[in-house]
C-alpha positions as CSV (number, residue, x, y, z in Angstrom):
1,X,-9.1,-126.8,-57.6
2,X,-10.5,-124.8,-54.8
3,X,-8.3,-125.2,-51.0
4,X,-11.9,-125.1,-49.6
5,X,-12.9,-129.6,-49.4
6,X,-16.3,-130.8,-49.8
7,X,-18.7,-131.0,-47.4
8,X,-17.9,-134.5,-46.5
9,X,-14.1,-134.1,-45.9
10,X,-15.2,-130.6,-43.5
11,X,-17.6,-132.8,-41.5
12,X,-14.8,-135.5,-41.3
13,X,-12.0,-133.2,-40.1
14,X,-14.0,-131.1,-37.7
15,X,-15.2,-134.7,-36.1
16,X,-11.8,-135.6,-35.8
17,X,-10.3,-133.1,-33.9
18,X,-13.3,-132.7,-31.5
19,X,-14.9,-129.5,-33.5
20,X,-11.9,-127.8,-31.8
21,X,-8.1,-126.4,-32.9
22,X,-5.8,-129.4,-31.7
23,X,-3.3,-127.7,-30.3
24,X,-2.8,-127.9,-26.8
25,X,-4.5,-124.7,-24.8
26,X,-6.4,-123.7,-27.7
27,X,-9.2,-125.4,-28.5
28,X,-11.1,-122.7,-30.6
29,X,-14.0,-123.9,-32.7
30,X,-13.0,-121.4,-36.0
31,X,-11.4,-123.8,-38.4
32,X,-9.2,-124.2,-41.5
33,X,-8.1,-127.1,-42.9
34,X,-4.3,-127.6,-43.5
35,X,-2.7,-129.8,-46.4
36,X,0.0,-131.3,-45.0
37,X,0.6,-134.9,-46.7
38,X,1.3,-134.1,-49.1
39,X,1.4,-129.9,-48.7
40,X,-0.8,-128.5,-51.0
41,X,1.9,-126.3,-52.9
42,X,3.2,-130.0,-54.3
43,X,-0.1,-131.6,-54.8
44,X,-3.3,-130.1,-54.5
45,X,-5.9,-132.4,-53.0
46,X,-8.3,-132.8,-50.6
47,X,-7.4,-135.9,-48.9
48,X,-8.6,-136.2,-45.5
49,X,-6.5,-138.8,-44.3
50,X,-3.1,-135.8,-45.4
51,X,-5.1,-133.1,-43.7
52,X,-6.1,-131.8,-40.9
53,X,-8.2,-129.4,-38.9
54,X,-6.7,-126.0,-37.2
55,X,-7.8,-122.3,-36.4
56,X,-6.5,-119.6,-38.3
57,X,-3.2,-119.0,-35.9
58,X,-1.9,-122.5,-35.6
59,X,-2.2,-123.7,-39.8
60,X,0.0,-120.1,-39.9
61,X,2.4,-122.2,-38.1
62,X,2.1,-125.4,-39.5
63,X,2.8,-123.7,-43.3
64,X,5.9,-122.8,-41.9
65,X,6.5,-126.0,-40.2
66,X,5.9,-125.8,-36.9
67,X,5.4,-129.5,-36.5
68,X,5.9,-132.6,-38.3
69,X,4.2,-134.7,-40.3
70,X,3.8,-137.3,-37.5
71,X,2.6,-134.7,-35.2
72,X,0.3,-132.9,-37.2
73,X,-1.4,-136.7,-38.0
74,X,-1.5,-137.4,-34.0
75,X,-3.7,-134.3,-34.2
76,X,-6.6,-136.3,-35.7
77,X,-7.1,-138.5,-32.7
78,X,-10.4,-137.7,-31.6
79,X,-9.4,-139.6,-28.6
80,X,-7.0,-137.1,-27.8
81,X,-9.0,-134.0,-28.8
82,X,-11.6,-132.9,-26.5
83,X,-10.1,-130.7,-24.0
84,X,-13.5,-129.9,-22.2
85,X,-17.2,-131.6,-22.9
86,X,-18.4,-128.4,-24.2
87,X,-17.1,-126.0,-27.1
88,X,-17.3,-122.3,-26.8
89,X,-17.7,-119.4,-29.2
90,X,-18.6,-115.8,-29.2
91,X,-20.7,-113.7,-32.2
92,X,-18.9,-110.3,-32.0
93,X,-22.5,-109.2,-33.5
94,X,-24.1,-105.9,-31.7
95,X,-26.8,-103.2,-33.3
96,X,-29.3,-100.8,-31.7
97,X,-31.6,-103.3,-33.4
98,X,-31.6,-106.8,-34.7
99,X,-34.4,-107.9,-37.5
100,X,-34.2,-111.7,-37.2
101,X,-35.7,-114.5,-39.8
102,X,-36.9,-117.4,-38.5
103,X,-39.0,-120.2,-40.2
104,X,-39.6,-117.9,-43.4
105,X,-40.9,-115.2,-40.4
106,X,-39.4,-111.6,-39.6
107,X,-38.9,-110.0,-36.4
108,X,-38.4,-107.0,-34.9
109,X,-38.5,-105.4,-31.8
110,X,-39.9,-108.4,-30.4
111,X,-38.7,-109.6,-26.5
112,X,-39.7,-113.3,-27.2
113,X,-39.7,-115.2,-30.2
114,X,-40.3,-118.7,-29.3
115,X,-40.8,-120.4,-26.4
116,X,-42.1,-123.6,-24.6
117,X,-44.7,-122.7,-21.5
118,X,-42.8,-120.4,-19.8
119,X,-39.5,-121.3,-20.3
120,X,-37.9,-118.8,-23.7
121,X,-36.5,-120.7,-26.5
122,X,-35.3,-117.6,-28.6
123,X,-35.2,-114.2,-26.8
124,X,-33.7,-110.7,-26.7
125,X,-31.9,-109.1,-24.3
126,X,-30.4,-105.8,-24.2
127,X,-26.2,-104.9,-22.7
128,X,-25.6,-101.6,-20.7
129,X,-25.0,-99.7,-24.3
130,X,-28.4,-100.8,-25.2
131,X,-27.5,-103.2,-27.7
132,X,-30.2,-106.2,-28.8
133,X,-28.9,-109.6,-28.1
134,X,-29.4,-112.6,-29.0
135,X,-30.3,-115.8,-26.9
136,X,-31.4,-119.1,-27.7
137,X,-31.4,-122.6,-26.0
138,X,-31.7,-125.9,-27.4
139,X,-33.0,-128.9,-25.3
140,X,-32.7,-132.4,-25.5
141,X,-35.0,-135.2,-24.7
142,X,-34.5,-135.1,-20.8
143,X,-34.7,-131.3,-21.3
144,X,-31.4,-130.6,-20.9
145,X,-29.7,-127.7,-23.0
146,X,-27.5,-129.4,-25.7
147,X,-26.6,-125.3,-26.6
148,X,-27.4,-122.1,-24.9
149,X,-26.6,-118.7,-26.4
150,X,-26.1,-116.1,-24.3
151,X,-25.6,-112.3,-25.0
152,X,-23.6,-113.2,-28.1
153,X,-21.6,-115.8,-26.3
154,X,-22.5,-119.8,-27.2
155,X,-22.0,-123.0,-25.4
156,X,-22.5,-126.3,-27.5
157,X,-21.8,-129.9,-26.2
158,X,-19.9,-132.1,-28.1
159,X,-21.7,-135.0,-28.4
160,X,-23.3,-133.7,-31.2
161,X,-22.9,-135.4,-35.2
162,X,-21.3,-131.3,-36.7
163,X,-20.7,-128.0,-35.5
164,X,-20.0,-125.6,-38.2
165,X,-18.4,-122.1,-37.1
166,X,-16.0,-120.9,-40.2
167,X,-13.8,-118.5,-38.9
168,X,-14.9,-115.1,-39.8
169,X,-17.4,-115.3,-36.5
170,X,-20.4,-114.7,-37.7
171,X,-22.5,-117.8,-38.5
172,X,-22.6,-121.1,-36.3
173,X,-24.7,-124.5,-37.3
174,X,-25.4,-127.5,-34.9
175,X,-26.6,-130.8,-36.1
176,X,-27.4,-133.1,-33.5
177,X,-28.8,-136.9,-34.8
178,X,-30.3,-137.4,-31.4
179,X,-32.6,-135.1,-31.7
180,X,-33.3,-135.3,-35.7
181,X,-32.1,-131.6,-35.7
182,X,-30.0,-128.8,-37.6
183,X,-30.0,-125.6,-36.1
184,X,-28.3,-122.6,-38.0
185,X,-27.3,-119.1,-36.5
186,X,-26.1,-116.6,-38.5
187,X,-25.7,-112.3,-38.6
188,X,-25.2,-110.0,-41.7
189,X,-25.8,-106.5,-42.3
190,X,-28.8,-105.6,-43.7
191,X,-30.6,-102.5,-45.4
192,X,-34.2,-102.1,-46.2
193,X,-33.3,-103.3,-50.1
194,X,-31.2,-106.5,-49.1
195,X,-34.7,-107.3,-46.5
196,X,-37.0,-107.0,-49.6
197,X,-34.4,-109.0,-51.8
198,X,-34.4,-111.5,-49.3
199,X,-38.2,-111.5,-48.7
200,X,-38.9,-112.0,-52.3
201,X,-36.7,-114.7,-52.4
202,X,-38.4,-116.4,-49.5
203,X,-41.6,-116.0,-51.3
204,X,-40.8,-117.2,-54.5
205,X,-39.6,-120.5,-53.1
206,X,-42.7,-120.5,-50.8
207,X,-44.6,-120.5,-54.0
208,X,-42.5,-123.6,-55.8
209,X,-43.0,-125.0,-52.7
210,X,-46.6,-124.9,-53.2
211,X,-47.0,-126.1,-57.0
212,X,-44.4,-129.4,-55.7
213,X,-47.1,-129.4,-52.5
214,X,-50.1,-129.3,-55.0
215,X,-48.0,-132.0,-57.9
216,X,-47.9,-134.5,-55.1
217,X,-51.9,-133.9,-54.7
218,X,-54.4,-136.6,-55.6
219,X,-56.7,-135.4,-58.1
220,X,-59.7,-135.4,-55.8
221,X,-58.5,-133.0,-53.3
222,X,-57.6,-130.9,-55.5
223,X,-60.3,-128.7,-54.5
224,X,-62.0,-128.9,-51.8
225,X,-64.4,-127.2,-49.1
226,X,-63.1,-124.6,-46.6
227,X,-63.0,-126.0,-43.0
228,X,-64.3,-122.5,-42.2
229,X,-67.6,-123.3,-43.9
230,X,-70.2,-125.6,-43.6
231,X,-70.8,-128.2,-46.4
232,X,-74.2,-126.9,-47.2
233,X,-72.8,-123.1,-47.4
234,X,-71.2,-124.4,-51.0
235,X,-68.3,-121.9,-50.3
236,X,-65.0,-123.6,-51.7
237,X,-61.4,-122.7,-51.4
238,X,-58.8,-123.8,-54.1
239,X,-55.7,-125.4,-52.5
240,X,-53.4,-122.6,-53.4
241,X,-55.9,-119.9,-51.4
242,X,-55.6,-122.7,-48.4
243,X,-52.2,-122.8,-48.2
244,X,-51.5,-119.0,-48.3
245,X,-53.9,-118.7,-45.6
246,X,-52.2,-121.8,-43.4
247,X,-48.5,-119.9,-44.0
248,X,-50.2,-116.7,-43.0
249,X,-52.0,-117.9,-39.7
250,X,-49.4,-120.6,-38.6
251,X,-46.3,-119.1,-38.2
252,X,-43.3,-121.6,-38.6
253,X,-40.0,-121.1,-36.6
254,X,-36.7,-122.5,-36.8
């Protein structure tokens, strides 16, 4: 059995502890998960009610006993667990240049890539070495920001159903059921080959996409005239031709 639990038993324990280490002063949002009834070198399980949340530092301490059983099961109050409204992170993440996909769309060496009027939804800013970073906000109904990144530094409330930041720093996801959405941030290294890899795979599936779009199609509009064209012109389009050209004209972000 792999020590990493489903999905379902992550989402639980993160809830629990207020998507924050338990321990008093800490608080950090980069979380393991500790087996402590029973420990997992005398049964391996993944039990949510015998585990429990920590960061990297503190479930040192707990293998080796730092606390007992009661306290490390006090730890899953969430009534006990949020030591400020808001959780806070950092992406240690800093190059001369940043290509960024978004929505099944690359950037590069683009200042804004989404925003709302003239407020900026997604932007990038430069530090005093002249390295790109990232910003983002995301709003809620009374336009308030539920998470701002800033310069590589992140702010999410948390009121919000998950936050997802495994420790190695380098990806963060936010789902929020308020505002039926799932925001995901994440950095790798990338070369020229690992961009085309990762464009053709972005193709392909926009192409499976397509064939499920054009399955689910009633048999007469399955081709149909160009709204481009007058009726009389006798110009048609087939449905796979339309919907390269609406992916190519209508960018979608994320």
């Amino acid at each position: 059995m792999n020590r990493t639990p489903p999905d379902e038993v992550r989402r639980r324990l993160r809830s629990e502890v207020g998507f924050g280490c338990p321990v008093e002063g800490c608080d950090s949002p980069y979380l393991t998960w500790h087996h402590f009834d029973p420990p997992w070198a005398e049964r391996e399980h993944h039990d949510p009610d015998g585990m429990v949340a920590m960061c990297v530092e503190h479930h040192g301490k707990a293998d080796q006993g730092a606390w007992t059983k009661d306290q490390l099961r006090a730890f899953k109050d969430p009534g006990q667990n949020h030591a400020a409204d808001r959780v806070r992170g950092q992406f240690h993440w800093k190059r001369e240049r940043l290509v960024l996909l978004a929505g099944g769309n690359w950037w590069s060496r683009c200042g804004v890539l989404l925003q709302c009027g003239p407020i900026p939804i997604i932007w990038l800013s430069r530090d005093e070495n002249g390295y790109e970073l990232l910003n983002l906000d995301l709003y809620d109904e009374r336009w308030l920001p539920r998470l701002q990144l800033r310069d590589g530094d992140w702010i999410v409330d948390r009121n919000v159903e998950d936050l997802e930041c495994p420790p190695r720093k380098a990806s963060l996801t936010v789902r929020t059921a308020s505002l039926g959405a799932e925001l995901s941030v994440s950095f790798q290294r990338a070369d020229s080959d690992r961009i085309k890899s990762v464009a053709t795979e972005i193709a392909q599936e926009g192409d499976r996409e397509m064939e499920r779009w054009l399955e689910r199609m009633p048999d007469h509009m399955r081709s149909y005239r160009g709204a481009a064209h007058p009726p009389s012109s006798g110009v048609t389009r087939s449905p796979k031709r339309c919907w390269k050209e609406f992916r190519r004209r209508i960018p979608r972000c994320a």
